[in-house]
C-alpha positions, -999 to +999 in steps of 0.1 A: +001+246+095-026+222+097-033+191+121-026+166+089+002+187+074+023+182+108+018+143+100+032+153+066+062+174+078+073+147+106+077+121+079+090+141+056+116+152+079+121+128+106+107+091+090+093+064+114+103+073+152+125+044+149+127+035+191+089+029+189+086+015+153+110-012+169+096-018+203+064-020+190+075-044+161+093-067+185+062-071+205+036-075+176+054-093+151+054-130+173+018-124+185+009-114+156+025-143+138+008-166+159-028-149+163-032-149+129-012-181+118+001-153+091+015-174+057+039-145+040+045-163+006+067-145-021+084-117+002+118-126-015+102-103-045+105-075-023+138-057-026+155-056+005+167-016+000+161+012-022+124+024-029+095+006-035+063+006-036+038-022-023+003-019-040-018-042-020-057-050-016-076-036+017-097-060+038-090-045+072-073-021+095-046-041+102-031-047+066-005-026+072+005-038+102+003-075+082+018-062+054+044-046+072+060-081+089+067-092+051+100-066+055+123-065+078+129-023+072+099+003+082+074+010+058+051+039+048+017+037+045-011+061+037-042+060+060-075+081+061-078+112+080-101+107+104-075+080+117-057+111+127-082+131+143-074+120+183-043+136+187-024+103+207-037+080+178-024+102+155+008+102+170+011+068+172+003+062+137+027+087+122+056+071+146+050+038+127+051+059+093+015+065+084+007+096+072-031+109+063-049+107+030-084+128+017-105+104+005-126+108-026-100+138-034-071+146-052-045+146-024-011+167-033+001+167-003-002+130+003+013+127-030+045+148-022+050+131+011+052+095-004+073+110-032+094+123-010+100+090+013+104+069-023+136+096-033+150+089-003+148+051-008+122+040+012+093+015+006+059+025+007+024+009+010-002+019-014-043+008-012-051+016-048-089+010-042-089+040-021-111+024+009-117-010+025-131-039+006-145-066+031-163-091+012-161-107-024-137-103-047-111-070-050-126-035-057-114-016-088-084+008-082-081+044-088-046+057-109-029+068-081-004+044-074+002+039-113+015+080-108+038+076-085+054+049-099+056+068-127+071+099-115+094+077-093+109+053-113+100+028-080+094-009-088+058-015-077+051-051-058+017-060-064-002-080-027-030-092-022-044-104+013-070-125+026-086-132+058-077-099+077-112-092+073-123-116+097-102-105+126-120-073+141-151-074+154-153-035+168-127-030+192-121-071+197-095-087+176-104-126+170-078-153+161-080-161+123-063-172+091-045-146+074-027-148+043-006-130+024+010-129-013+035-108-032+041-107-067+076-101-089+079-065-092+069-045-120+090-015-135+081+011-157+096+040-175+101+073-157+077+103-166+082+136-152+044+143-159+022+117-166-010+121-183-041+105-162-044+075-194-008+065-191-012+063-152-046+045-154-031+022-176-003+014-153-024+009-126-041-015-147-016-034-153-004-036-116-036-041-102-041-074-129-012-086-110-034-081-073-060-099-090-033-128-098-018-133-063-054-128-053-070-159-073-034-179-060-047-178-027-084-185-035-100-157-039-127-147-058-122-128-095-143-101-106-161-109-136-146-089-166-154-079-209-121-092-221-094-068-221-080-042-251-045-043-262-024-018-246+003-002-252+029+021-228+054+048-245+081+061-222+078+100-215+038+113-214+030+087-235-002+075-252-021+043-255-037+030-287 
C-alpha cells in the first residue's frame, strides 16, 4: 500500500483522531478567532448532522482550518499530495481529517474516500477550482464536486472566503481580516452514474452560488457571455 493510500485507509476506517482534532481545535479556534477578527455569516445553512458537502473558494492554506470553525463537528477536507510528503505533516493532517488529492488528475481514490465519509454522514470540504486562487476574482471550477453530490445525494453548501490570502507570508502568519460566507444548500437528484455534462452542469450551478456569497462580501465577479438555459433530468440525465 502506498504512502497516500494509508491517508486513505485511516479515514476511511478510523475518521479524524478525535483527542487531537479537539485539543487542537480548542487551542486554535479563540486565537484564531481573534488573529483574524474571523466574521462567519450564514453558518445556520449548514446542517448541523448528516452529510454534507461544503464547496468553498481557495485563497490560502488555511481555509480549511477557517472554514472548519463555521461547524461545531470535524470536517473532511481534500488537500494536495505533496502536503503529505513529510511523514509528521502528514500525520497531522490526516488526524484533522485531510486526506491527499492528485492534482491535474482524475483521482478515484480521493473520490471513494470522500464518498465513503459522506455515507457515513459526515461533512466534507470540497475546492472545486482544484488549486489556490490568491488574487482577483474566483477561478473556474472543475466537475468534481457536482459528482459527488450527485452520487451522494449530499446537500452541497456553497462558501466563499476572503482575506485568508493575506495572512501568510512564507512560514509567518500576519494578523488580518478574514471573512467568511455560506449559502442555503443546494440539493439535487441522486445518480448512480453521472455523465460528465450533468455533473458540469451541477457544478455550475453550485459554483454561481460561490460567485453570489462571493460579490456579498465584496469581491470581485468574473466577467461572463450571458448564460444558456439549463436544464437537469434526474437519473444520467441530459441538458438541452
Amino acid at each position: 500500500m502506498s504512502e497516500l493510500s494509508i491517508h486513505h485507509e485511516r479515514i476511511r476506517k478510523h475518521g479524524v483522531n478525535l483527542p487531537v482534532y479537539w485539543l487542537a481545535r480548542a487551542i486554535l479556534q479563540p486565537s484564531m478567532q481573534l488573529y483574524f477578527l474571523l466574521v462567519r455569516g450564514g453558518r445556520h445553512n449548514i446542517p448541523a448532522e448528516g452529510a454534507v458537502i461544503l464547496a468553498a473558494n481557495h485563497r490560502s492554506l488555511l481555509d480549511p482550518f477557517v472554514i472548519a470553525l463555521c461547524l461545531g463537528r470535524p470536517v473532511y477536507f481534500v488537500a494536495k499530495r505533496e502536503l503529505f510528503e513529510r511523514r509528521w505533516q502528514g500525520w497531522i493532517l490526516n488526524a484533522l481529517g485531510a486526506f491527499p488529492v492528485r492534482r491535474g488528475e482524475s483521482d478515484e481514490e480521493m473520490m471513494e474516500t470522500a464518498r465513503t465519509v459522506l455515507e457515513r454522514g459526515e461533512p466534507v470540504l470540497i475546492f472545486p477550482e482544484g488549486k489556490r486562487v490568491r488574487s482577483g476574482p474566483v477561478g473556474n471550477p472543475k466537475r468534481g464536486a457536482g459528482r459527488l453530490a450527485l452520487e451522494t445525494g449530499a446537500p452541497i453548501v456553497p462558501i466563499a472566503v476572503t482575506g485568508s490570502e493575506r495572512a501568510r507570508n512564507g512560514w509567518l502568519i500576519r494578523p488580518c481580516r478574514v471573512r467568511i460566507r455560506c449559502g442555503t444548500p443546494l440539493r439535487f437528484p441522486r445518480a448512480a452514474d453521472p455523465s460528465p455534462t450533468l455533473a458540469g452542469a451541477v457544478v455550475d450551478r453550485v459554483w454561481a452560488c460561490v460567485e453570489l456569497q462571493w460579490g456579498w462580501l465584496g469581491g470581485t465577479l468574473p466577467a461572463r457571455a450571458a448564460p444558456r438555459p439549463r436544464v437537469l433530468a434526474s437519473g444520467r440525465g441530459r441538458i438541452g
